[in-house]
C-alpha positions as CSV (number, residue, x, y, z in Angstrom):
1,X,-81.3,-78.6,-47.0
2,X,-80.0,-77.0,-43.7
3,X,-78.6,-73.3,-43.8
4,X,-75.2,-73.2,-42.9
5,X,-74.3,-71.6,-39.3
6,X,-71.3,-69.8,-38.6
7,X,-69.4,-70.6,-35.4
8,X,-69.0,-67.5,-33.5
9,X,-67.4,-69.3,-30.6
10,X,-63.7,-68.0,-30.7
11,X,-64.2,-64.2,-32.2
12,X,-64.6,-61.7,-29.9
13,X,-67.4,-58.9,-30.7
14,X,-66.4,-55.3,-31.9
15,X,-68.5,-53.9,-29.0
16,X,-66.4,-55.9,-26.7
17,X,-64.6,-53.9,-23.9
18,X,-60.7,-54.2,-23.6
19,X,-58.8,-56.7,-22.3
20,X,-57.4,-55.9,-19.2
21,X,-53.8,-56.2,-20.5
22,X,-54.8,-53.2,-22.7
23,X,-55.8,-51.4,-20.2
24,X,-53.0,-51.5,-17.7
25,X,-50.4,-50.9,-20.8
26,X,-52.2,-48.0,-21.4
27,X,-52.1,-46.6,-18.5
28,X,-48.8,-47.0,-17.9
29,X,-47.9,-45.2,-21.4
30,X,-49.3,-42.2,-20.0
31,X,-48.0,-42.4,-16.2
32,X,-44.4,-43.5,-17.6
33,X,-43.9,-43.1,-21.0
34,X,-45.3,-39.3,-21.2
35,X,-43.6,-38.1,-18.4
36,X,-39.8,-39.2,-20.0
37,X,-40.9,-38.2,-23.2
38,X,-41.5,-34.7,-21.3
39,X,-38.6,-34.5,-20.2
40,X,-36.4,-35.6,-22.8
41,X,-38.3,-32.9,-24.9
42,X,-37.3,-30.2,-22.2
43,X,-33.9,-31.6,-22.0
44,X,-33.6,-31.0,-25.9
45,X,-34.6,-27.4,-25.6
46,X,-32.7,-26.2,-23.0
47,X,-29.6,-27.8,-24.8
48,X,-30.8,-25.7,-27.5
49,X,-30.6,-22.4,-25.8
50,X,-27.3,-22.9,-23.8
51,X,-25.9,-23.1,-27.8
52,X,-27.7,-20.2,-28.2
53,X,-26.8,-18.3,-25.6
54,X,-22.7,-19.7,-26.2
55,X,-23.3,-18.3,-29.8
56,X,-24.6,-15.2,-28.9
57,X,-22.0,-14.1,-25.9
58,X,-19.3,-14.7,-28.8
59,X,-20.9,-12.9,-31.4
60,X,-21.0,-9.7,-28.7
61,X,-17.5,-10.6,-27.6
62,X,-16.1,-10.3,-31.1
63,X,-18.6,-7.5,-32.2
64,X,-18.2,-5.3,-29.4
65,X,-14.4,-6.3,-27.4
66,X,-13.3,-5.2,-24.0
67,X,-12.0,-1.4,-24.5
68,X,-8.5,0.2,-22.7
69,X,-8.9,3.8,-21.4
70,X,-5.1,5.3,-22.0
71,X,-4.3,8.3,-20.4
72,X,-2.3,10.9,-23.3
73,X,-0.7,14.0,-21.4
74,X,-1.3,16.9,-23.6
75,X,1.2,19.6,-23.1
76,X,1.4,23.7,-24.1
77,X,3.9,24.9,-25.8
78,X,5.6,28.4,-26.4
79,X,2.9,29.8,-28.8
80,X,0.0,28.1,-27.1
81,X,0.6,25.4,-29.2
82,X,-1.0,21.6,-27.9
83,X,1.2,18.5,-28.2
84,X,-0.3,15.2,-27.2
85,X,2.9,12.5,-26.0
86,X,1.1,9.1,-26.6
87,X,4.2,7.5,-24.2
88,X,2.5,6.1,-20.7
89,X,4.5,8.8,-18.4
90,X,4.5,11.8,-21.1
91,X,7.2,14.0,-21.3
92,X,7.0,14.8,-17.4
93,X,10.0,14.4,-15.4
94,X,10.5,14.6,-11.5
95,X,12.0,17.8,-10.1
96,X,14.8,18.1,-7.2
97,X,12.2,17.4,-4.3
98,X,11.2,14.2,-5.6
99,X,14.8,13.2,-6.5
100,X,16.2,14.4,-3.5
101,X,13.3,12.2,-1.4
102,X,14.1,9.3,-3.4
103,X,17.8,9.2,-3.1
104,X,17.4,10.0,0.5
105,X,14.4,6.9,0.7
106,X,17.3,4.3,-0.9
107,X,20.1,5.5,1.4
108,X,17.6,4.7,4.2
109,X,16.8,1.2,2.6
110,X,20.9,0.2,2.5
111,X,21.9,2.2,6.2
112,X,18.9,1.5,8.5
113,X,19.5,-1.9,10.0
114,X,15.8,-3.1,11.9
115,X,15.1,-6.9,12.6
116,X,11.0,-6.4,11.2
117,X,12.2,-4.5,8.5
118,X,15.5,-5.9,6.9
119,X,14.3,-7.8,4.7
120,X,11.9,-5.2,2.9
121,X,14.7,-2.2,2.7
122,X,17.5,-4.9,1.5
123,X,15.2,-5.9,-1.4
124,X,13.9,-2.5,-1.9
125,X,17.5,-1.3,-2.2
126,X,19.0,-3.9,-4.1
127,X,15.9,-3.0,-6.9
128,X,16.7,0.2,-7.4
129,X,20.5,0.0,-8.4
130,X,21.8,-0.7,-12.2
131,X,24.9,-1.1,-13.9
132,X,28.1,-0.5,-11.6
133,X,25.7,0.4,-9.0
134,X,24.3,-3.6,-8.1
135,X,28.4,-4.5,-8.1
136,X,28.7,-1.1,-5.5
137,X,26.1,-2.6,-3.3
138,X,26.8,-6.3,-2.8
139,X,30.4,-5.1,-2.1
140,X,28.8,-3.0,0.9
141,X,26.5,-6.1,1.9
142,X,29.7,-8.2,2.0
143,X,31.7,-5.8,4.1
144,X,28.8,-4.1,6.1
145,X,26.8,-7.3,6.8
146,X,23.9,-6.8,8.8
147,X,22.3,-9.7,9.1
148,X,24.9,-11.2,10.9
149,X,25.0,-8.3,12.7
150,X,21.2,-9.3,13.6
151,X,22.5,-13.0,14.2
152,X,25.0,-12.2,16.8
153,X,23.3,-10.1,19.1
154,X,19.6,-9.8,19.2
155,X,19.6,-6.2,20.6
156,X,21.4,-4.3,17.4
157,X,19.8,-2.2,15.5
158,X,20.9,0.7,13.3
159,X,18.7,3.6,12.2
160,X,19.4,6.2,9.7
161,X,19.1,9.9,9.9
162,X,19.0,12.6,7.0
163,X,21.3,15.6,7.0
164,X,21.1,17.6,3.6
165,X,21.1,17.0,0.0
166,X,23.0,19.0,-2.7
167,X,22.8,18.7,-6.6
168,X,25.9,18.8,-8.5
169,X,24.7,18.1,-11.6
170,X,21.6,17.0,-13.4
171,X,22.0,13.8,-12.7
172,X,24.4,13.7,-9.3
173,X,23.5,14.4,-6.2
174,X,25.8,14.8,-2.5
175,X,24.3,13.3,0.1
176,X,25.0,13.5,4.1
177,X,23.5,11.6,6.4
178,X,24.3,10.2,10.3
179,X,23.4,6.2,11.2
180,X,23.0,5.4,15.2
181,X,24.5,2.2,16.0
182,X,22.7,0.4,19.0
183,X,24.5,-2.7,20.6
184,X,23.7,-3.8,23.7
185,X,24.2,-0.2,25.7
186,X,26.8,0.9,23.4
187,X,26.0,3.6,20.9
188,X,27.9,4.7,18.0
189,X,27.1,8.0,15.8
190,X,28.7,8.0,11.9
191,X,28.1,10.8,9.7
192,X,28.7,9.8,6.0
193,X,28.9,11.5,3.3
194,X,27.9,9.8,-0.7
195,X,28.0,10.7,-4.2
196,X,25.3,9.6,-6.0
197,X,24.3,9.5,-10.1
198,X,20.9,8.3,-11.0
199,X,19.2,7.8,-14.2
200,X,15.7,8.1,-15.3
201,X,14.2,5.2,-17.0
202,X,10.4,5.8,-17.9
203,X,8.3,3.0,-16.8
204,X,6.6,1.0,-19.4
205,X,4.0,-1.4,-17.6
206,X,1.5,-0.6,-14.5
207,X,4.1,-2.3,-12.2
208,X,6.7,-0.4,-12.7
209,X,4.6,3.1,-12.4
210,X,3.7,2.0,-9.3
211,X,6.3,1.0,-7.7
212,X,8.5,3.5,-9.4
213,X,6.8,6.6,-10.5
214,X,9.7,8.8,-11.4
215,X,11.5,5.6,-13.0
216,X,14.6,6.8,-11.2
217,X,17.7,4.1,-10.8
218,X,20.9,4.3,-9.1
219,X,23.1,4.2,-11.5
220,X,26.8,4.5,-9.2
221,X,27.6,5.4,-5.9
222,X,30.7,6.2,-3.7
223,X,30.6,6.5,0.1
224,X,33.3,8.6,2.7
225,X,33.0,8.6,6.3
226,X,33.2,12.4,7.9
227,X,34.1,13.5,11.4
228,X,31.3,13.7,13.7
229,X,30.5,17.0,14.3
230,X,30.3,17.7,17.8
């Protein structure tokens, strides 16, 4: 009796190299695949910190919040006694000088009449008046009117010029002062004379202390035309 033989014709031996299919898959696994898994791997970590670092600027900006440097006047008192005023502008309040350059600064801003500037004085006037004061005013604009002045003849101008200051009260003050007229080559001098009470209003935001230190406001005003001195 013959031994049995095995037909070996369709298995392939263990020590048989790849196939090339095999090959070429694997090759591309490690010239494609790698690389994207690379990257998605850095992609993931760099998500990772950009949390972190979110996290962590809120953790300081809650921990440790912006801080406000406030300025508190401290002021000596009979004795030698301190007193801090927490309020922004203290207990400090402008003397005559300032008052008396203020007062003179708004009469400028409603009297001087210049085509660059007319716009900048007539605002800067009409923010400085309270109470009967802004009726006062707009009843000067009406009758005064100097932008049609500027409309009908492009050569008028008026400018204003300071004569004294005297302080009748705490809070009233007499001002005289002369305006020069220009039309064409006509010129006309006015000396004026005004009554004016101002209040003091302490500033409360960074705004108003800049553009109004002293928080001074007209409060009324009356105006009377003098005779030229000669």
């Amino acid at each position: 009796m013959k031994p049995q033989q095995k037909n070996l014709a369709g298995k392939v031996p263990d020590f048989a190299p790849g196939q090339i299919a095999d090959d070429t898959a694997r090759q591309h696994f490690e010239s494609g695949a790698r690389a994207t898994i690379e990257r998605n791997r850095w992609f993931l970590v760099s998500c990772g910190l950009t949390v972190a670092l979110v996290v962590q600027g809120a953790l300081f900006n809650y921990l440790f919040p912006m801080k406000s440097v406030e300025t508190i006047q401290v002021t000596k008192e009979a004795g030698g006694r301190l007193v801090a005023d927490g309020v922004a502008v203290g207990n400090w309040t402008p003397d005559k000088d300032s008052i008396g350059f203020f007062l003179n600064r708004w009469a400028n801003s409603v009297y001087d009449v210049n085509r660059a500037t007319i716009d900048g004085t007539t605002r800067e006037a009409s923010e400085l008046v309270v109470g009967t004061a802004q009726a006062q005013l707009k009843e000067l604009r009406i009758k005064d009117n100097p932008f049609l002045a500027l409309k009908n003849n492009a050569n008028y101008s008026r400018t204003y010029e300071y004569k004294s200051i005297n302080f009748i009260e705490n809070d009233v003050a007499f001002l005289r002062f002369k305006t020069i007229t220009r039309s064409n080559d006509q010129v006309t001098e006015m000396t004026y004379a005004m009554s004016i009470t101002f209040t003091r209003v302490k500033p409360t935001t960074r705004e108003q202390l800049m553009r109004n230190p002293a928080g001074l406001f007209i409060t009324s005003f009356n105006i009377s035309e003098e005779a030229l001195s000669k």
